[in-house]
KENU-96915 format. One record per residue (C-alpha): residue in three letters; y, z, x. Coordinates in steps of 0.05 Angstrom, whole numbers, plus 5000, padded with zeros to 4 digits. Layout:
// residues N
ALAYZX...
END
This chain:
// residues 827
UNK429445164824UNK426745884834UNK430246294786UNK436246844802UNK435447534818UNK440047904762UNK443048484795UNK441548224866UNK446348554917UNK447547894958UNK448747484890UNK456347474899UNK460547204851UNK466246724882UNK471747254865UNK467847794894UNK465947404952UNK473747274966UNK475547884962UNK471048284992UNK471747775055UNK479447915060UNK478248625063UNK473348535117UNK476848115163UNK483148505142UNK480149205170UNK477348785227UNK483248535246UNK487549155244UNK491349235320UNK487449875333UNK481249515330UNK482749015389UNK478648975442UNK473949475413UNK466749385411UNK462749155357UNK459449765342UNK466750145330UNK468949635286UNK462049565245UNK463650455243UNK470750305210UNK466949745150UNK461650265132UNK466550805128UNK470950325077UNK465250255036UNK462850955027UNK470251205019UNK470851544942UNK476851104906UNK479651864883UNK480352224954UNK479351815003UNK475652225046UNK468152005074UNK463252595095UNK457852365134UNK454052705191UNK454852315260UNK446352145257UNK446751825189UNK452651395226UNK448451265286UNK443250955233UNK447250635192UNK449750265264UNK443250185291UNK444950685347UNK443351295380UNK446352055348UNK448652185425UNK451151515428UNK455651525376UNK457252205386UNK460252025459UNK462451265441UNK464051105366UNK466751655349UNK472051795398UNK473051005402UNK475851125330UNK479851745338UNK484151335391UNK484250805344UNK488851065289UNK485050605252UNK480651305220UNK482652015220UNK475952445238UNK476153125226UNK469153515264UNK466154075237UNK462854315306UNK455254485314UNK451754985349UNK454254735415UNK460354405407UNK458153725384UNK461353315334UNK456253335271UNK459953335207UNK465152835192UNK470252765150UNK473052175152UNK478851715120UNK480351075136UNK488051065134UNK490250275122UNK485550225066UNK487850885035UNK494750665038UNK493850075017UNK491450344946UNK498050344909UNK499549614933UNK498949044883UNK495848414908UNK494248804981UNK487248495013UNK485649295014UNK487349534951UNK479949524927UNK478049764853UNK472350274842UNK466849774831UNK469549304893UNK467649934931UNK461349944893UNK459549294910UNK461349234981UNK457149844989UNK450949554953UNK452848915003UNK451849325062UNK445249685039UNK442149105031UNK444248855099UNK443449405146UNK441050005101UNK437250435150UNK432150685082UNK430651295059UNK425151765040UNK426652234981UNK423652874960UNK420052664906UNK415952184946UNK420751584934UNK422751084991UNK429350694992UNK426350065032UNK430449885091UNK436149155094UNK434548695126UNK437848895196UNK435249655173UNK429849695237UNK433849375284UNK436149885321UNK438149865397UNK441949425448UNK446348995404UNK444749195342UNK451049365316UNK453248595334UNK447348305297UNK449448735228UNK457048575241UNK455047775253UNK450047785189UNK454348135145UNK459947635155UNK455447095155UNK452947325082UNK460847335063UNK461946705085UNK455846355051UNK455946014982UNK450545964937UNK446345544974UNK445845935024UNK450445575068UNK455545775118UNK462345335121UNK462245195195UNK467745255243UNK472044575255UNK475544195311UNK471644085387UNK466744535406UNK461144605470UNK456144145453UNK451444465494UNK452445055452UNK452844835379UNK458044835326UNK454045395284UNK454545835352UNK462145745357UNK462845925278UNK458646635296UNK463346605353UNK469546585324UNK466947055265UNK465447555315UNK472047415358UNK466847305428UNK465146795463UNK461546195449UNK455446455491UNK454347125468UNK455946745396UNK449746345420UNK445247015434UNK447247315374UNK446046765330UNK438646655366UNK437147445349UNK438347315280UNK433746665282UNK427246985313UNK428647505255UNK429046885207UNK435347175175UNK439746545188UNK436445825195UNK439645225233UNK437744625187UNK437143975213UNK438043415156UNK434042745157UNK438042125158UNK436441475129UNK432141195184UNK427841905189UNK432142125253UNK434642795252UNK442842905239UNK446943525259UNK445344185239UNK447244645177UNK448045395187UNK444245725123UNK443046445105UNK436346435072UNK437247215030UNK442246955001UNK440546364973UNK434346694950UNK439047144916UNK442446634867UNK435546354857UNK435245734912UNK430645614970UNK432145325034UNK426944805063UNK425844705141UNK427644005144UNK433444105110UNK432643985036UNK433844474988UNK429744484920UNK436844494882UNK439643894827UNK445543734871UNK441643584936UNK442742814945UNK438742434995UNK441542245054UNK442241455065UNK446541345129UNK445241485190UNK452241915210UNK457241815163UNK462841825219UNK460641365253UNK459640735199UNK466240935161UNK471740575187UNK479240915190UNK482440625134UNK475540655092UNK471741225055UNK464341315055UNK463741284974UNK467941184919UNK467041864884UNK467742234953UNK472742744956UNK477742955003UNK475943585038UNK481244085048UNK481544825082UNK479845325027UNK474945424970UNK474844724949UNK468544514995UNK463843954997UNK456944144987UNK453743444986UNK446343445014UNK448642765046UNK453543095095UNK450443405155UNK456243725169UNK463743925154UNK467943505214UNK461242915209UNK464542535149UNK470942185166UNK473042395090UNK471443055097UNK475543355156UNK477044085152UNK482544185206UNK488043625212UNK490343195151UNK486542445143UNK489841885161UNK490341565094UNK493540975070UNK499941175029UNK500541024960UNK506640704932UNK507440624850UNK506539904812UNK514140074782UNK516940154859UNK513139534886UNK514638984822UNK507239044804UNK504938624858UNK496938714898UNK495438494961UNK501638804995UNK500939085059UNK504739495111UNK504039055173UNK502739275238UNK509639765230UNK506940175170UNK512240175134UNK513540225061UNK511339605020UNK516739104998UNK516738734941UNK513038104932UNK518637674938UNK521938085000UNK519637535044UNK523037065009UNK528737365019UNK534336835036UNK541936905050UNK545836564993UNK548835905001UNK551935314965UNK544235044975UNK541735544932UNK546335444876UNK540834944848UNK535435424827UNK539735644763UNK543036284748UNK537836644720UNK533136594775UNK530437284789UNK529936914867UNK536436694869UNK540437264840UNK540437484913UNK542836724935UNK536436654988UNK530436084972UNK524035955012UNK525735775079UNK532035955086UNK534536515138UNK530637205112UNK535337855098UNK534538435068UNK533138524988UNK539438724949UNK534639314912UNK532339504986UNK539439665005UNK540640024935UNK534240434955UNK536740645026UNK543940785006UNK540341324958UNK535841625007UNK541541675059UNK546441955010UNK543142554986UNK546443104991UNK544843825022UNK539144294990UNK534143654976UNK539543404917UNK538742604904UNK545642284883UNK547541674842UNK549341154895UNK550740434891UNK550940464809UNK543440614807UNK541941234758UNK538541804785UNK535842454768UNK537743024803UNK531743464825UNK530843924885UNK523643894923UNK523844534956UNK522245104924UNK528145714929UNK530145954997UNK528646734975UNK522546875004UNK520847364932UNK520846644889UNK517346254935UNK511946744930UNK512746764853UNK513246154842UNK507145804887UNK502145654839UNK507245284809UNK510744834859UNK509044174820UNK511844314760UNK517944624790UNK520243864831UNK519143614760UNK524444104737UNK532543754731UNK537744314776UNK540144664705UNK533344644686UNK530644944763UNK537045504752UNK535045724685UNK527445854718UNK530446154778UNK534346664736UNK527546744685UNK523346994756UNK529447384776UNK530547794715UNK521447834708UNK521348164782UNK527548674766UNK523548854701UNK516548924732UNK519749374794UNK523749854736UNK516149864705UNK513250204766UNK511149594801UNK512549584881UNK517649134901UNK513648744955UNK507748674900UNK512548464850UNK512547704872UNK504547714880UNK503247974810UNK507647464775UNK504846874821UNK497647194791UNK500947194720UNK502346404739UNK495946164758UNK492246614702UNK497146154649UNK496045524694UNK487845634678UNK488645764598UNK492445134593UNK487844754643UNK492244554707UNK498644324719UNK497143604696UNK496443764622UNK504544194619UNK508043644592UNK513643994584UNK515044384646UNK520844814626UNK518745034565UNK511845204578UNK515745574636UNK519545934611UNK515446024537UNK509046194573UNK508246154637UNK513346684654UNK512747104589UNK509947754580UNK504147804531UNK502748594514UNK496248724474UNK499049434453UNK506049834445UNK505750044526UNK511349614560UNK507149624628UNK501149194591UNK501148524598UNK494148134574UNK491248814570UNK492248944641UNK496649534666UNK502749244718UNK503549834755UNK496349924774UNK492649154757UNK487549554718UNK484949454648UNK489849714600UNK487450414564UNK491650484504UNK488549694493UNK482049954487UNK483750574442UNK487749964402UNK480749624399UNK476450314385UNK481150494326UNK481049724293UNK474049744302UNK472850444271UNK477950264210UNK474049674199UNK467449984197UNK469450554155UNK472549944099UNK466249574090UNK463450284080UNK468350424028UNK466949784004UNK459649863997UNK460350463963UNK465550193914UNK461649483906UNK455449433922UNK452748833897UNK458948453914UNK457347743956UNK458747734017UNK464247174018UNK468547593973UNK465948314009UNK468747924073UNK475547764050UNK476648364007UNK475148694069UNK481048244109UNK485548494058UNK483949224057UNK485549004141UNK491748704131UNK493749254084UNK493049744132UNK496149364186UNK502449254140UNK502350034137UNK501250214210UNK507349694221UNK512150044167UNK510450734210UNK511550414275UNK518050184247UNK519850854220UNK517351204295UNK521550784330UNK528251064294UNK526051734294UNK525551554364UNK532751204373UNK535451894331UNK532452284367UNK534751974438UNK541351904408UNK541052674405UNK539652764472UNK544852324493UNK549252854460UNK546253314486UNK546853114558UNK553353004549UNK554853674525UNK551153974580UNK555053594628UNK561653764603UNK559354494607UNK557654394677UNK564154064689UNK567354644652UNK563455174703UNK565054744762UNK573354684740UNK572855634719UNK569055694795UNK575055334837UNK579155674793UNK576356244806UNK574756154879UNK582455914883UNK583956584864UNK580456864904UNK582656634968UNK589956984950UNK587257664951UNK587958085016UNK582958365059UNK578759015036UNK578959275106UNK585459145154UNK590258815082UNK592058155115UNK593557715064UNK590857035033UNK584357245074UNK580657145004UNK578157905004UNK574857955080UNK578157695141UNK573857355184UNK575857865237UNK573358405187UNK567158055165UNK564658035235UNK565658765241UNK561558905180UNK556458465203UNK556958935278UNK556759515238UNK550159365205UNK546559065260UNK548059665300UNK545460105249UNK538159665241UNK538559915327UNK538760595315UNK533660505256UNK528560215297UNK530160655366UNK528561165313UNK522060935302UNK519061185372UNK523461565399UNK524962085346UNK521362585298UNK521862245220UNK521462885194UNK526863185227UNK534262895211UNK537263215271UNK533462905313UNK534562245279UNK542062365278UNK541662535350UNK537461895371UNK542561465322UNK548561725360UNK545261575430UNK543660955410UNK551760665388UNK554261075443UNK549660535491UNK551260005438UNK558960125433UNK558760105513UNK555359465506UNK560459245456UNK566859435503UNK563659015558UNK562458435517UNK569358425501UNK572358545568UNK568257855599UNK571557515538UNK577657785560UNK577257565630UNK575756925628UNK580956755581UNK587456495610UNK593257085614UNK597957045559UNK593156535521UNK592156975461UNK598457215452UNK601456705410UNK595656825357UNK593457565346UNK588457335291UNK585356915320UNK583957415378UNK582457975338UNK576857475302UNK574457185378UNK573958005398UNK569658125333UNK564757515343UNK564257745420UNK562258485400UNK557558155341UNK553657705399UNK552658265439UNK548958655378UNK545358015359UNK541457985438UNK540858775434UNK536058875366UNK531458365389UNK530358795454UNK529959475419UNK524759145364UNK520658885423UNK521859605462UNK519259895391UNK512659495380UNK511559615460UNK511960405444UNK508460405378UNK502559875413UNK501260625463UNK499661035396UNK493261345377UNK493460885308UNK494460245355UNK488360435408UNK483560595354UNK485159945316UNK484559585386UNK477959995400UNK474659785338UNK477059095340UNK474258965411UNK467159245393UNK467858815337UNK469158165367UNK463458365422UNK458258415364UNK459157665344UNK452357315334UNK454256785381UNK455557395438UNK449557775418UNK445957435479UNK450257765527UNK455658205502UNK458758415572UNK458957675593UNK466357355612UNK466456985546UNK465557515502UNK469958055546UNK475857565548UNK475257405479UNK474158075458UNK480558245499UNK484657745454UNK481958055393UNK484058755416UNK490458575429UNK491958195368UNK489758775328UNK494359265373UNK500058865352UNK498658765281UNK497659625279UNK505159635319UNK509359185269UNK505559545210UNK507760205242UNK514759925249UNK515159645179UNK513060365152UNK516660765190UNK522360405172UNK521560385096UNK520861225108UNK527761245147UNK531560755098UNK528461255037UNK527461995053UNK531162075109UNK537861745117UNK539061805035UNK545961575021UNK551062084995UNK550962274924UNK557662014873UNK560462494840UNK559562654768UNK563462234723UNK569162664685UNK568162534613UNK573462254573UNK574562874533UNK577563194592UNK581362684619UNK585462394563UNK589863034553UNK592162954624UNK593262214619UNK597562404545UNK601962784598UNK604062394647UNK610862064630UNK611361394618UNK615460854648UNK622260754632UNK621859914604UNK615360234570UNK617760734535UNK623560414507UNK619059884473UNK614860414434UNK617160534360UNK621161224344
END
């Protein structure tokens, strides 16, 4: 046994392994990946494993991509990379060279970045998961690297291949490494496959989703490189057997070799000593009594002996063995030696063939004859055992849902097989199917509820809903491991619903549970601050205890210094009891105060109708119409006319008129309505015509508001045209040509025109830049010019003074008073 490598990037650890695997074949198999070629999807693995766990995002030129794929820069410049923008798989975002060629990237590959938040997803990865799957990859296909200093990063071990098909040897090896255990050996592919072509073929084939030939090519590439070995094992008699598929690195990694001829230097190789398994075992027989059924999964035989997965009749991968079914001693009277007949049916009992019909002639073997409580004796005409038909009546009167009922005065417990119909608890409660059919219904109900009520708290604790079911069937199997299977619970229920289904927080955070946070199935902070701060108390207590008693032995240093512990935990607990009232005061406060705030808020709500009541009494401003709630809608239309028409003149002002001079302002301003008002009349004279004669006469508000909205549509089209008119003038003004001048020889100047200035590029883009900077000068002079007419020049009228009240109070003492007034006022 050569010893491990500590540290060794292909020394997986069976968790790891899994789940870096399902993320692999996960981003392999995403639906914008089909039908793409190898080297595209090899692009979107390396991306996952350089992407950062906190943004996301990958930045990587498009060479170092090319090398990490064994391919060409122009290659996967032109191929890979638009292969994954038409994807979706990857976002790419180019930052463009010299020429237009893709050379930075910044990518993101978007299923595993949403994925991140998901409990339980296959592509939620943790920060060292990335970590490792990128250490996996160097030492696969790391192209190497020489430093500054003079260092050299040595190349993996598909680093040089570079080339025709090099991106499918990297992709086959690296899920070839994934797939191996320990020993270096791949779990090959079940079922029929080409013989001509080999079973270790069709498992590269199927890895790499090809076909079995250029599985075949593949899988010789990696040979002649002596990066995957096809074993032949020696049988008994010296003749060789069927092949193993081995990865040699990585059984080097955990410290094992792999021989030639088969045998590996390891303490569970076992010598083969049959020729082919398959072929002595017969069906109903196994090939040795401590051989194990194989099943599909992790639990794997990795027996020396067995050449191969689907060789051993006892150790088929991909349909269930025929075995022969087991029936308890209690069910069968305790009988050996019975057998199913050429039917294969259920055993009888021992007796069932002696099975009789009763008769006065079997009256003479005595009442309590176990034989003849039936009535039959040997010989006599067979029927069916009495407990048979019991058994029967049961099974065919069970009732709906998998219930078993009493029948024929035989006692039975009720139990239910399935587990629930809601797809949430069967998820939840997998890992523990056995124990559940062991479960009576009131006991199944009470569970039921338990995993109910456990999902509704972990989704109000931030947990997703679809990863709700995953994380307790984790919490499940975790418990299910501490006690040591399902076959030491002896008490289903209770460890159920006592442990299995509890939550055990290490700390005061609600969302810990074994010092793992729910929300995001990390390890729990406030746990390790917990830890820091009993470690820190404890060290500074044997200090103080030191100090205090120095020569003190260390039996009675060590439990004076549990008590000084204790102590202090008894405090920290009286304070923790005295926090959490403060806490339920002071949340009982805020209650009150919420409540206070909304009654205020109902209070405002209530005084605003009120209010807005009111105000929908009061008569228009403008034409008095009542209940129009201060502004008719006729009226409010007008205003809005009125002020539209005014922004008109404004901005015909702008060009067309000296700032300086309000006549002339006036003068363009009352040019401007008289068009407007002209514009206005003929608005309202279509409206007029095409509505029916005598139509509007039955409602004169209503037409006066339809006359108002037609006159504020036709100002509404008209500013747009006399803003555009505006920029068009104030584009022609000196300001607007020089700013156009200087941005055009600016724009010619570039670096990249410097070549040739007067060429068609740089003219027509020069041309754009002009003209952007004409327009920017025109709405600048618009905006200004503007701001001067809305301030200096059209500067509303002056109020008048305000009288003081000095003056005005002897003439309101003058004026007589109302008759019902006066005579209330005391003589």
């Amino acid at each position: 046994m050569v010893s491990a490598v500590p540290g060794h990037p292909l020394a997986l650890g069976h968790q790891t392994r899994v789940r870096l695997r399902a993320a692999v074949h996960v981003l392999l198999d995403l639906d914008g990946l089909d039908g793409a070629v190898d080297a595209v999807r090899l692009a979107v693995v390396v991306l996952a494993s350089r992407t950062p766990s906190e943004t996301g995002v990958v930045e990587i030129r498009t060479p170092e991509l090319g090398r990490w794929l064994g391919l060409s820069a122009s290659y996967t410049a032109s191929v890979v990379v638009p292969a994954l923008r038409r994807s979706g798989v990857v976002s790419v975002d180019v930052a463009s060279g010299d020429f237009g060629q893709d050379i930075g990237l910044e990518c993101r590959v978007l299923p595993l970045w949403a994925a991140q938040n998901v409990v339980g997803h296959p592509l939620a990865l943790a920060k060292k998961e990335y970590a490792t799957l990128l250490r996996l990859l160097e030492a696969v296909m790391a192209p190497g690297w020489a430093h500054r200093d003079g260092r050299v990063t040595p190349a993996g071990l598909l680093g040089t291949r570079t080339g025709r098909g090099a991106a499918t040897d990297r992709l086959a090896l690296l899920l070839l490494v994934l797939e191996a255990r320990e020993t270096g050996r791949v779990r090959q592919c079940g079922g029929t496959v080409d013989t001509k072509r080999g079973r270790a073929a069709a498992t590269v084939a199927r890895l790499l989703k090809c076909t079995v030939s250029a599985g075949e090519r593949v899988l010789e590439r990696l040979e002649d490189l002596e990066l995957v070995l096809r074993v032949r094992l020696r049988t008994g008699s010296g003749m060789r057997n069927r092949s193993r598929l081995m990865v040699p690195a990585v059984a080097a990694a955990h410290g094992r070799t792999v021989a030639v001829d088969g045998q590996e230097d390891c303490a569970e190789a076992l010598k083969a000593e049959s020729s082919d398994p398959d072929v002595a075992a017969m069906p109903g027989e196994s090939t040795g009594s401590g051989t194990e059924l194989q099943v599909i999964g992790e639990l794997v035989a990795d027996g020396a002996d067995v050449a191969e997965p689907d060789v051993a009749a006892s150790l088929h991968a991909d349909h269930p063995h025929l075995l022969a079914q087991v029936v308890d001693l209690s069910l069968s009277g305790g009988f050996s030696g019975e057998g199913r007949g050429g039917e294969r049916r259920r055993p009888e009992r021992a007796c069932a063939g002696e099975g009789q019909a009763s008769d006065a002639r079997g009256s003479a073997a005595g009442p309590g004859s176990r034989v003849t409580e039936g009535g039959p004796l040997r010989g006599e005409k067979p029927k069916e055992f009495p407990v048979n038909e019991r058994v029967d009546q049961r099974a065919a009167g069970g009732g709906a849902n998998g219930w078993l009922k009493a029948v024929g005065g035989v006692k039975t417990q009720q139990q239910r097989v399935a587990l629930p119909d809601d797809l949430r608890l069967r998820v939840a409660l997998g890992p523990v199917s056995w124990l559940w059919q062991r479960l009576s219904r009131w006991q199944q109900d009470q569970v039921e509820a338990a995993v109910k009520a456990e999902l509704a708290q972990l989704t109000g604790l931030g947990v997703l809903v679809e990863g709700a079911p995953r994380l307790l069937a984790d919490r499940l199997t975790d418990r299910l491991a501490e006690t040591g299977g399902e076959a030491l619970v002896s008490k289903p229920f209770g460890w159920l619903i006592g442990r299995g289904l509890a939550r055990r927080p290490s700390c005061t955070d609600p969302r810990c549970d074994d010092g793992i946070r729910l929300d995001t199935s990390t390890d729990c902070q406030n746990c390790g601050n917990v830890i820091h701060s009993r470690r820190a108390q404890r060290a500074q207590f044997a200090a103080q205890i030191d100090r205090e008693f120095p020569s003190l032995a260390d039996d009675k240093r060590r439990q004076l210094l549990e008590n000084r512990m204790r102590e202090q935990a008894a405090i920290e607990a009286a304070d923790f009891v005295w926090r959490r009232e403060q806490a339920r005061a002071e949340k009982s406060r805020r209650d009150a105060g919420c409540a206070a705030a909304r009654e205020q808020a109902e209070h405002e709500r209530r005084a605003a109708a009120a209010v807005d009541a009111a105000r929908q009494t009061l008569a228009c401003e403008d034409c008095g119409r009542q209940q129009a709630g201060g502004l008719c809608e006729a009226c409010g239309y007008g205003r809005r006319t009125e002020c539209l028409m005014a922004e008109a003149s404004l901005i015909a002002a702008t060009w067309a008129a000296d700032l300086d001079d309000h006549d002339d302002v006036a003068a363009v301003e009352a040019s401007v309505r008289t068009a407007l008002a002209a514009d206005v009349e003929r608005a309202r004279r279509e409206f007029l015509e095409l509505v029916e004669p005598g139509e509007l006469d039955g409602d004169p508000v209503a037409t006066a508001s339809a006359l108002a909205f037609s006159a504020l549509q036709a100002m509404e089209q008209a500013v747009p045209e006399f803003r555009s008119r505006a920029l068009r003038r104030l584009g022609q003004t000196e300001e607007a040509e020089d700013e156009a001048r200087r941005a055009y020889r600016t724009e010619q100047g570039r670096r990249w025109f410097q070549h040739n200035p007067r060429g068609a590029d740089a003219v027509a883009a020069a041309t754009r830049a002009a003209e952007a900077a004409r327009e920017r000068t025109a709405r600048h002079l618009l905006g200004a010019r503007l701001k001067q007419l809305r301030t200096t020049v059209l500067v509303p009228a002056e109020k008048p003074a305000a009288v003081p009240w000095a003056v005005r109070l002897p003439e309101l003492a003058a004026r007589p008073l109302d008759c019902d007034t006066a005579g209330t006022l005391p003589v």
